[in-house]
ZAZA-700138 format. One record per residue (C-alpha): x, y, z. Coordinates in steps of 0.2 Angstrom, whole numbers, padded with zeros to 4 digits, always signed. Last residue first. Example, Ala and Ser with C-alpha at 12.3 -4.5 7.8 and 13.67 -1.06 7.14 Angstrom:
+0068-0005+0036/+0062-0022+0039/
//
This chain:
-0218-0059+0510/-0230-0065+0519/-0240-0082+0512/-0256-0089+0507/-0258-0104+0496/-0275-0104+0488/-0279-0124+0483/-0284-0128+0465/-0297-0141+0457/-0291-0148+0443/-0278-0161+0449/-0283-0162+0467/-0274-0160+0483/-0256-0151+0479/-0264-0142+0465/-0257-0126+0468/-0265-0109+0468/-0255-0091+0473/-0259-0077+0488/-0247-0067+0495/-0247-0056+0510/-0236-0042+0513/-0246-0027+0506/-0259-0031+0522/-0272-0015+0518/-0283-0027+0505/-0288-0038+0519/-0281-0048+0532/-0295-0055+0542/-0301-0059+0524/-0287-0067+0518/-0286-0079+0534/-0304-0083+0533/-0303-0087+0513/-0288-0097+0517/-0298-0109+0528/-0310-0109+0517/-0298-0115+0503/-0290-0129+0516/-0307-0135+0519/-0314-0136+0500/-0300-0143+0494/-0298-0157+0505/-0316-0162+0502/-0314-0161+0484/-0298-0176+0488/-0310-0184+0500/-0324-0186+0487/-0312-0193+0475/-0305-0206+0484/-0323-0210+0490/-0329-0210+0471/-0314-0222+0468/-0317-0234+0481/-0337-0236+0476/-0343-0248+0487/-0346-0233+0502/-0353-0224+0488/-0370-0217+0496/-0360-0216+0514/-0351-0202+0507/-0364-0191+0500/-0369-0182+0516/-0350-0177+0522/-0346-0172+0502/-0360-0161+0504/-0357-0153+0519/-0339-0148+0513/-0344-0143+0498/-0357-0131+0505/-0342-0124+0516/-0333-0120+0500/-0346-0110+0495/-0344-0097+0509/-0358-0085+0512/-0353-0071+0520/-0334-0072+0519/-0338-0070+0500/-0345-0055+0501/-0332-0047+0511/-0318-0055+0498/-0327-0045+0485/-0334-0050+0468/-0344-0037+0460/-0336-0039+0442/-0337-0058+0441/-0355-0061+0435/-0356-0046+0424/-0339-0052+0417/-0344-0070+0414/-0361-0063+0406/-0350-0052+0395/-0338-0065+0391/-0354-0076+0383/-0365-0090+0388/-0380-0087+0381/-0384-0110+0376/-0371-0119+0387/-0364-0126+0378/-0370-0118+0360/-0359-0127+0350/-0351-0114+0342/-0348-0107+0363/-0341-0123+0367/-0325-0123+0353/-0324-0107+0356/-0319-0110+0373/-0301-0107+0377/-0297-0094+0361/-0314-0086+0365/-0309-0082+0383/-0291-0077+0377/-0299-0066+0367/-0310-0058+0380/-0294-0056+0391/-0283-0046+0377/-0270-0053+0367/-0252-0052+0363/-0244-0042+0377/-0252-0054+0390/-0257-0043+0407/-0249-0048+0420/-0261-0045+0434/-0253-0048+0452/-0267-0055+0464/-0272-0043+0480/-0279-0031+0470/-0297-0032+0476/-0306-0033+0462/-0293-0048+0457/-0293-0056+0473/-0313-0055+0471/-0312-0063+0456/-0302-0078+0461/-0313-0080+0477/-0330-0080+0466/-0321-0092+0452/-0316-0103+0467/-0330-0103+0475/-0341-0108+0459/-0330-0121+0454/-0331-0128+0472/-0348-0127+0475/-0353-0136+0457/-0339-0149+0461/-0352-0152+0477/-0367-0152+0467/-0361-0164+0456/-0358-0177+0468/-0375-0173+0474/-0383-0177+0457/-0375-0195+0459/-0380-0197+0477/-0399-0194+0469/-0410-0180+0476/-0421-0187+0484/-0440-0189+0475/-0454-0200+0488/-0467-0186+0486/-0467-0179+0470/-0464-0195+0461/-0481-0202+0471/-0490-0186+0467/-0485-0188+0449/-0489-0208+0448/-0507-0204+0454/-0512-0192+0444/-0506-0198+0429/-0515-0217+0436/-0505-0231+0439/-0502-0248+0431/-0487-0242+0426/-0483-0225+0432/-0468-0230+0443/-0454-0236+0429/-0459-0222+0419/-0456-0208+0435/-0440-0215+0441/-0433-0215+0422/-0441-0198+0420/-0435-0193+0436/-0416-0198+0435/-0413-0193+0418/-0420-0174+0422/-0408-0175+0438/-0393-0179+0428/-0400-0164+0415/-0400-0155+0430/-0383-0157+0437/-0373-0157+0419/-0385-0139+0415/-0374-0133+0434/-0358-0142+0429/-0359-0133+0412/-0358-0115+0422/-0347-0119+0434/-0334-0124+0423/-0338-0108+0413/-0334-0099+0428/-0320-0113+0434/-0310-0107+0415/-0315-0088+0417/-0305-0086+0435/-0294-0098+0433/-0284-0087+0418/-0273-0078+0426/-0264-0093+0433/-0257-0099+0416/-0272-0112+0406/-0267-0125+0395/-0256-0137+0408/-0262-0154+0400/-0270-0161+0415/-0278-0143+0419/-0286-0142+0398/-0294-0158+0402/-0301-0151+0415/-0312-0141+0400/-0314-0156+0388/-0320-0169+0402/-0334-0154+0408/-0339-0153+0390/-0341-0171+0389/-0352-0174+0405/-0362-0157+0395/-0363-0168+0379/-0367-0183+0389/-0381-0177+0399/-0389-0168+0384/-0390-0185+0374/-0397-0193+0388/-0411-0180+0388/-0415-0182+0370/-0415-0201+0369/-0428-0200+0385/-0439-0185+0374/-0435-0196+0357/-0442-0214+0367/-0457-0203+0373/-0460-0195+0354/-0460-0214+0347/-0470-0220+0359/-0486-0207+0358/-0500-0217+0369/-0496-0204+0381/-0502-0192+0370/-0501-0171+0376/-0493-0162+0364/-0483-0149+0372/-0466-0155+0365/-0472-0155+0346/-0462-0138+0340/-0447-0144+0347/-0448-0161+0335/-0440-0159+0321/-0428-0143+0324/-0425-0149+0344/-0423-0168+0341/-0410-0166+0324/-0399-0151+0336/-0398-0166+0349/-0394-0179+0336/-0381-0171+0325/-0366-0181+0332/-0378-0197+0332/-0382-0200+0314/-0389-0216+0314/-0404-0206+0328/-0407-0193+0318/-0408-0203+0301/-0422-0214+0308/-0421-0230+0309/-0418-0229+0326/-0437-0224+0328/-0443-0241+0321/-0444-0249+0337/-0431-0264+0338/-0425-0257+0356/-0443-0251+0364/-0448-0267+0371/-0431-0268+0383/-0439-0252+0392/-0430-0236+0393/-0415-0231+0405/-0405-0219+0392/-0390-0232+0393/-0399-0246+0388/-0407-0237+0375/-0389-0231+0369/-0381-0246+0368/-0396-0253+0358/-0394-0240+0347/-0375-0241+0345/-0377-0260+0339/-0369-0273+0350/-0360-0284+0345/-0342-0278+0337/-0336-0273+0354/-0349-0257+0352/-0357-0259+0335/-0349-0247+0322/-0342-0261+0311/-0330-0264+0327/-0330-0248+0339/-0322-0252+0356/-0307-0265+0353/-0303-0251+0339/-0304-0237+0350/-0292-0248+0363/-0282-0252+0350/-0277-0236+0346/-0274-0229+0361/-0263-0242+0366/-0251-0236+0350/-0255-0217+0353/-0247-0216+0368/-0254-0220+0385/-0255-0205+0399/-0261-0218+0414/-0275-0204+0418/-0282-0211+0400/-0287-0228+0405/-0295-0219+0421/-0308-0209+0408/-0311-0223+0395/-0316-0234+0408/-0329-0224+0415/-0331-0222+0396/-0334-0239+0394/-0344-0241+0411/-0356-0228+0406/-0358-0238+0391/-0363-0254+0398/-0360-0266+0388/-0347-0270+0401/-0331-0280+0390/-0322-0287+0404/-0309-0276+0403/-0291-0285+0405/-0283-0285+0387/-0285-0267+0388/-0274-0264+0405/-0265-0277+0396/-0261-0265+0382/-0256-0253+0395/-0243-0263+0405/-0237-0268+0387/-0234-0251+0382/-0226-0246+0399/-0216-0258+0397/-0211-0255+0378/-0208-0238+0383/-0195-0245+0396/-0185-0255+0384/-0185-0240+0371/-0179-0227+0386/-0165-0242+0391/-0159-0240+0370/-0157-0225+0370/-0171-0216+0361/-0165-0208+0344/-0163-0190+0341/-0172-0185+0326/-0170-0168+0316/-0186-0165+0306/-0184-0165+0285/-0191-0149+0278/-0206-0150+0272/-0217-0161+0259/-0212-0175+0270/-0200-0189+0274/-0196-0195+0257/-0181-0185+0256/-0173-0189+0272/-0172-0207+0268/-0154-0211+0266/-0149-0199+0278/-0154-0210+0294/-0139-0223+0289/-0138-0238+0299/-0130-0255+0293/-0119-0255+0310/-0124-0252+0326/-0111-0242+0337/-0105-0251+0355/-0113-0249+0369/-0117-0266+0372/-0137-0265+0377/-0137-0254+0361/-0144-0235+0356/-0131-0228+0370/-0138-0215+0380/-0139-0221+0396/-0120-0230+0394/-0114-0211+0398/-0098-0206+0385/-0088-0215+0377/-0088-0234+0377/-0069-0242+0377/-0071-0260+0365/-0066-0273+0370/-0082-0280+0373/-0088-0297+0383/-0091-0286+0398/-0105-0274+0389/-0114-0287+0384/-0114-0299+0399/-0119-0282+0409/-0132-0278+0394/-0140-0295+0397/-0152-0292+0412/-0161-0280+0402/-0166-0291+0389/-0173-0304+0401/-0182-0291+0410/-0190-0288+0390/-0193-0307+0389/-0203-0308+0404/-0215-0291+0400/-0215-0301+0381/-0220-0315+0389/-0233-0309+0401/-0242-0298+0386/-0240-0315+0376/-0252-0322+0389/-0263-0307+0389/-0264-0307+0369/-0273-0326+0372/-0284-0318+0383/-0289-0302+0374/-0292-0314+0353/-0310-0315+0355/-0313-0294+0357/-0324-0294+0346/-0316-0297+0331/-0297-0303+0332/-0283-0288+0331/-0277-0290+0351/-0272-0306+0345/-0262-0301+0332/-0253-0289+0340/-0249-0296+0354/-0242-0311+0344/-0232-0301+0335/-0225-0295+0355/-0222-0313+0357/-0211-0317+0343/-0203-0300+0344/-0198-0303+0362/-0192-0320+0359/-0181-0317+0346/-0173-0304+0361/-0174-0317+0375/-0164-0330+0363/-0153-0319+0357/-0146-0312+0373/-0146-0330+0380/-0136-0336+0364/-0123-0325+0369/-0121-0328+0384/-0120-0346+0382/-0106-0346+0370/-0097-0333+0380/-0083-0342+0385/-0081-0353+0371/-0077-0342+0362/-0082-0344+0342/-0096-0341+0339/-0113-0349+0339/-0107-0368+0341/-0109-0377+0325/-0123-0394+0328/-0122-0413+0325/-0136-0415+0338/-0126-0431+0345/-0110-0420+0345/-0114-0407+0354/-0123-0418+0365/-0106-0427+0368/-0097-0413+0371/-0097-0416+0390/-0105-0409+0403/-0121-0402+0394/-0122-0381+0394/-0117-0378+0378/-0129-0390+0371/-0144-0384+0378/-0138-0366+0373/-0134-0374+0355/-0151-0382+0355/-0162-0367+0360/-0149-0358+0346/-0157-0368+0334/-0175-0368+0340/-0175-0348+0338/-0171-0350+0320/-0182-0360+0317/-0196-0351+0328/-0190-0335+0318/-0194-0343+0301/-0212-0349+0308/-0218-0333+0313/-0210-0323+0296/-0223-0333+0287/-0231-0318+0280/-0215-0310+0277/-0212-0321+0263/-0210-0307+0249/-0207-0291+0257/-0221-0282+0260/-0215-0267+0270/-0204-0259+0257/-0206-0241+0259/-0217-0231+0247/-0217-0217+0259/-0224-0228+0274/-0235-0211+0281/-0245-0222+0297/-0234-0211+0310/-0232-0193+0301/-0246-0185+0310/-0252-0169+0300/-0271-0177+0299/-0271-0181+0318/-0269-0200+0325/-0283-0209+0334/-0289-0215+0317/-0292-0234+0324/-0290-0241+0305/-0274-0229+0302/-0268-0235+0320/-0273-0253+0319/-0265-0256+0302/-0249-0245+0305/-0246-0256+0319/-0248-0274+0308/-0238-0265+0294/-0224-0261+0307/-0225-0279+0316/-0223-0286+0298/-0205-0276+0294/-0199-0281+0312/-0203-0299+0308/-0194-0298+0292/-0181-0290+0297/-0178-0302+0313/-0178-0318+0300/-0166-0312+0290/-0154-0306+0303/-0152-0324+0310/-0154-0333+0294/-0138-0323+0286/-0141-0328+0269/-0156-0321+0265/-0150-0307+0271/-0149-0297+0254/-0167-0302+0249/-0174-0289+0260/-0165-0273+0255/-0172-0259+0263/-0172-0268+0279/-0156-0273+0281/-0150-0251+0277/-0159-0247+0296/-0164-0231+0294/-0180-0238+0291/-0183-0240+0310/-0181-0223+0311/-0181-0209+0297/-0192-0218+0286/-0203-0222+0301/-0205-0202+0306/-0206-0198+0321/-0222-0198+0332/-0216-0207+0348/-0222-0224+0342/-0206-0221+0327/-0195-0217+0343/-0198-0235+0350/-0195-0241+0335/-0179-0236+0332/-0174-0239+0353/-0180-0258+0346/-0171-0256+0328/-0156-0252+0337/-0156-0267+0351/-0157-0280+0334/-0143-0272+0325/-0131-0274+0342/-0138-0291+0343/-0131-0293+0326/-0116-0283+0326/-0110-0294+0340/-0116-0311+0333/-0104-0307+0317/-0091-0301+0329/-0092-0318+0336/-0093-0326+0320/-0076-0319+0312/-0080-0318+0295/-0090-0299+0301/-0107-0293+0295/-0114-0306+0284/-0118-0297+0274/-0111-0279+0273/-0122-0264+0278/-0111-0249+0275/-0100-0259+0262/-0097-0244+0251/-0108-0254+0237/-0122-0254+0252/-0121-0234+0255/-0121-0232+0234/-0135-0246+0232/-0145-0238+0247/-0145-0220+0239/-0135-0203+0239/-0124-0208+0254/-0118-0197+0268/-0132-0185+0266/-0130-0172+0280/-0132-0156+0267/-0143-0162+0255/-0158-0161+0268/-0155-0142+0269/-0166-0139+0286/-0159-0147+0299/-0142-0145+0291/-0142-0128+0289/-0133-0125+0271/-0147-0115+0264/-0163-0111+0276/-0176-0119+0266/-0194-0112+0266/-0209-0124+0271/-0217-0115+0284/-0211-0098+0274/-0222-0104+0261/-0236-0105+0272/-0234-0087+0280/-0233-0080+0264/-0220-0075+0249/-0229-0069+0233/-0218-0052+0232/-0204-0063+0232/-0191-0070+0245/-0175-0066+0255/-0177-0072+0272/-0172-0062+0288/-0168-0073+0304/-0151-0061+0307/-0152-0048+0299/-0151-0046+0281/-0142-0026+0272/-0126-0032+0269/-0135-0049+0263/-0145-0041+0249/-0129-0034+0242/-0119-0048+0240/-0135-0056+0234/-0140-0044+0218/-0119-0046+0216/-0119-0064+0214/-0135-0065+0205/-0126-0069+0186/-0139-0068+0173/-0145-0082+0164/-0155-0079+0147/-0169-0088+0142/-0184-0092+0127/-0174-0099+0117/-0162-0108+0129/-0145-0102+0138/-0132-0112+0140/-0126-0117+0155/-0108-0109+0161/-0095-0123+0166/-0092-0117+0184/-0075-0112+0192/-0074-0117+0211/-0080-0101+0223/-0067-0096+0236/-0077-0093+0252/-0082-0075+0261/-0092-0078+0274/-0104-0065+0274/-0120-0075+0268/-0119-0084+0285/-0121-0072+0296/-0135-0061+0287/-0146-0079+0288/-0152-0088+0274/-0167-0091+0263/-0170-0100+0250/-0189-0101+0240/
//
């Protein structure tokens, strides 16, 4: 279906004289002109013309005629590869004159690294490193050993990428990343792309050595062609090729180690990691040479030049390949320059080695300990990739580990109990359904009383686990919504409610874990009666539990003191145009609430909970306070953990600065029209701080 805008449909253009097409059997064409002079007297602007069928898909993929971000025949330049390379868009080699030839190549080379850079950013691949013409003609640079080799080592680091990431399946369903279109990334002989690009890389390690001797004796001796032809820049040159063929050498090598089983492959990849960080300081230290050894006038700000030179790549044409990007219309790409692509590929590398580095803790409250701080580094979806594949190898954790094993260790029972027949079970190899599985088969059985029952013990430890990690998880998934800015101001309230909420079952089935671990590990060779009292009596509540309990005090103080602010109209209320609180409510935690987590939690219990909130209340009994304490008493329990501290003082922080603006509100009160009160998160990322001010 075509659409287009009121605007454009009045401008009035002579129209060429058309060969009418005949009319078939069974139809008869009818001039629209006038249908469509008319219809677009009456279109606004952003108005479509469509059928009686039209809907809000179709309207997704609609085409705005003559837009050129939408109308993919409209910026096409060339119609296919063999017309762009017949109008010598990607000639080979590039220039007779050999330095311009090692110009344009270097140039080519700097291009495809700010392309693919851009292609890890979520665009498409046809329409980045694909735009490069070279690539869609392998055999065409054969002759050219310089380019040649680079292509093909580009091409085989883009299937080794799309590999990990299709295999990992950290991408979503729409994501255009792993889609190759039919492109050709198996070109014959890409396999040993490695050892062409070492060949070539050794000739120019002799021409630097050689243009670098005192005499020309050694030039001589080793029977070699100098690079280009000035002399001038002879060892410029080769050290910009050098550091740049040395990059993709190493960077493949990242790859491939990082791509061994279990894990064999992390040290070796850490070495190439340190090369490529090398390389890449090396590649930035060239553009000066680069630039200086130019003619050529750059317009415009060097930062957003594609090339270390600043010059133009040649052999680039985006157009080609709009029409295999998608089903929709094709996306309008800006390409990274070229210093952004050198500084993603740092921070790529800095995170893959953040990888390379873990020890491998079968622990799995390490792993996601680890999981939680890799993630605070923001990576992108390439390092997030091989870390889920590092994790899970042929569903065994690392590879080695099988998942029920993982999780005995993890659920604290014995070391006899890891090849009892329970993980047969389909409840237990089907873990996403497990807790639902535990309560329909075996609720029912909970108030049998047989010790001598193993397989129901090891389900009730299993089963409170299980329940600790899906409310540990719940709590991740609703600060994650702070990190990622989800929630506007007026929305605190219900989100620290429900936080408060999951932090409270989080507490106790922490606690839970605690005692039946505690309690099976005492009652051997103990009496029933015996091993309760002794639980009983020598129970404190664990530092972990504590921890809790202090993040509980603040999420509930700050849904108490946001609610009150509200019932006491000292917080603007903007009410959104486009959906009412409760919907809002569902929007942010439906996900929870079809899962049951907590199980009756519902907007009118957060309501009821929330509608009696006054600052005079609140002043009575401060939770923030509680917090205060708490973190005081727990800190000498982590005095090995540096990160627990840190974040014990940043809560810590929170709660003194929000009871001291609790005090100062309240002294105030309702009648003070001056003061101001607003949240920040100067001192924690998902816990706020009131900020009060006059006006």
């Amino acid at each position: 279906m075509a659409g287009t805008s009121a605007q454009e449909a009045t401008v009035d253009l002579p129209l060429p004289e058309r060969t009418p097409i005949p009319s078939g059997d069974h139809t008869v064409w009818a001039d629209v002109s006038p249908l469509l002079d008319a219809a677009c007297k009456d279109l606004q602007d952003g108005m479509l013309i469509h059928g009686d069928n039209f809907n809000l898909f179709a309207a997704m993929s609609a085409l705005e005629i003559m837009d050129p971000k939408m109308d993919s025949g409209m910026i096409c330049k060339y119609y296919s590869v063999d017309e762009a390379i017949e109008n010598g868009a990607a000639p080979v080699p590039i220039s007779f004159d050999k330095t311009i030839d090692v110009q344009c190549t270097i140039d080519i080379m700097d291009h495809l690294l700010a392309c693919e850079a851009t292609w890890h950013k979520g665009h498409s691949l046809a329409q980045t490193v694909f735009s490069c013409i070279y690539l869609l003609r392998p055999d065409r640079t054969s002759s050219h050993p310089l380019l040649h080799s680079y292509c093909r080592v580009i091409r085989a680091t883009c299937k080794t990428v799309i590999s990990v990431v299709s295999d990992a399946r950290t991408h979503e369903e729409e994501d255009l990343f792993i889609m190759t279109y039919g492109l050709p990334l198996n070109g014959d002989g890409d396999e040993k792309c490695l050892s062409m690009l070492k060949a070539v890389e050794e000739t120019i390690s002799r021409q630097l050595r050689a243009c670098k001797a005192p005499s020309s004796k050694t030039r001589v001796l080793e029977d070699l062609m100098p690079l280009q032809n000035n002399v001038e820049f002879e060892e410029g040159y080769c050290k910009a090729l050098l550091c740049r063929l040395r990059f993709r050498k190493h960077f493949y090598h990242v790859l491939t180690s990082m791509r061994r089983p279990q894990g064999r492959g992390l040290e070796l990849a850490r070495k190439h990691i340190a090369s490529c960080i090398s390389e890449l300081k090396c590649i930035l230290n060239s553009s000066e040479f680069l630039r200086s050894s130019t003619l050529v006038t750059h317009e415009g700000s060097i930062e957003d030049k594609t090339t270390a030179s600043g010059r133009q790549p040649i052999g680039f044409d985006a157009s080609l390949n709009c029409r295999l990007s998608a089903p929709t219309p094709p996306r309008a790409i800006k390409i990274l320059s070229w210093k952004k692509a050198v500084e993603y590929f740092m921070k790529l590398l800095q995170d893959l080695d953040v990888i390379c580095s873990y020890p491998l803790d079968p622990s799995l409250e390490s792993v996601l300990h680890f999981v939680v701080e890799f993630q605070k580094s923001q990576p992108d979806l390439v390092a997030r990739a091989h870390l889920q594949r590092l994790l899970v190898q042929d569903g065994k954790l690392y590879g080695r580990d099988p998942v029920f094993a993982v999780i005995t260790r993890a659920a604290a029972l014995r070391d006899n109990t890891r090849n009892h027949d329970i993980q047969k079970k389909e409840s237990i190899v089907q873990l996403g359904q497990l807790e639902m599985a535990f309560r329909k088969e075996f609720g029912e059985k909970a108030n049998i009383s047989n010790d001598e029952n193993v397989g129901m013990k090891l389900f009730q430890h299993i089963l409170v686990w299980v329940e600790e990690q899906t409310y540990w998880i719940a709590f991740r998934f609703l600060i994650l919504g702070f990190e990622l800015e989800l929630y506007s101001e007026s929305e605190y309230c219900m989100v620290y409610w429900y936080i408060y909420v999951v932090l409270i079952k989080l507490a106790e089935k922490t606690n839970l874990k605690t005692v039946v671990s505690n309690g099976s590990g005492k009652r051997r060779g103990k009496k029933k009666r015996d091993s309760v009292k002794d639980v009983a009596r020598d129970y404190q509540i664990p530092p972990s539990v504590l921890f809790l309990q202090c993040q509980i005090c603040l999420a509930e103080g700050l849904t108490m003191m946001l609610a009150a602010l509200r019932n006491d109209c000292m917080m603007a209320q903007n009410p959104s145009p486009f959906n009412t609180e409760h919907e809002r409510f569902i929007q942010h935690f439906e996900l929870l609430q079809k899962a049951c987590i907590p199980d009756h939690v519902s907007f009118p219990l957060f309501m009821e909970s929330t509608t009696h909130a006054r600052l005079s209340n609140l002043v009575m009994y401060d939770y923030f306070k509680d917090a205060q304490r708490i973190t005081k008493e727990v800190k000498s329990s982590f005095s090995s953990d540096p990160e627990k501290l840190a974040e014990l003082r940043r809560l810590e922080q929170v709660a003194e600065h929000n009871s001291i603006a609790l005090n100062v509100i309240s002294r105030a009160g309702a009648l003070d029209p001056s003061l101001k009160v607003s949240f920040e998160f100067n001192h924690h990322p998902c816990f706020a701080t009131a900020v009060v001010k006059r006006c």
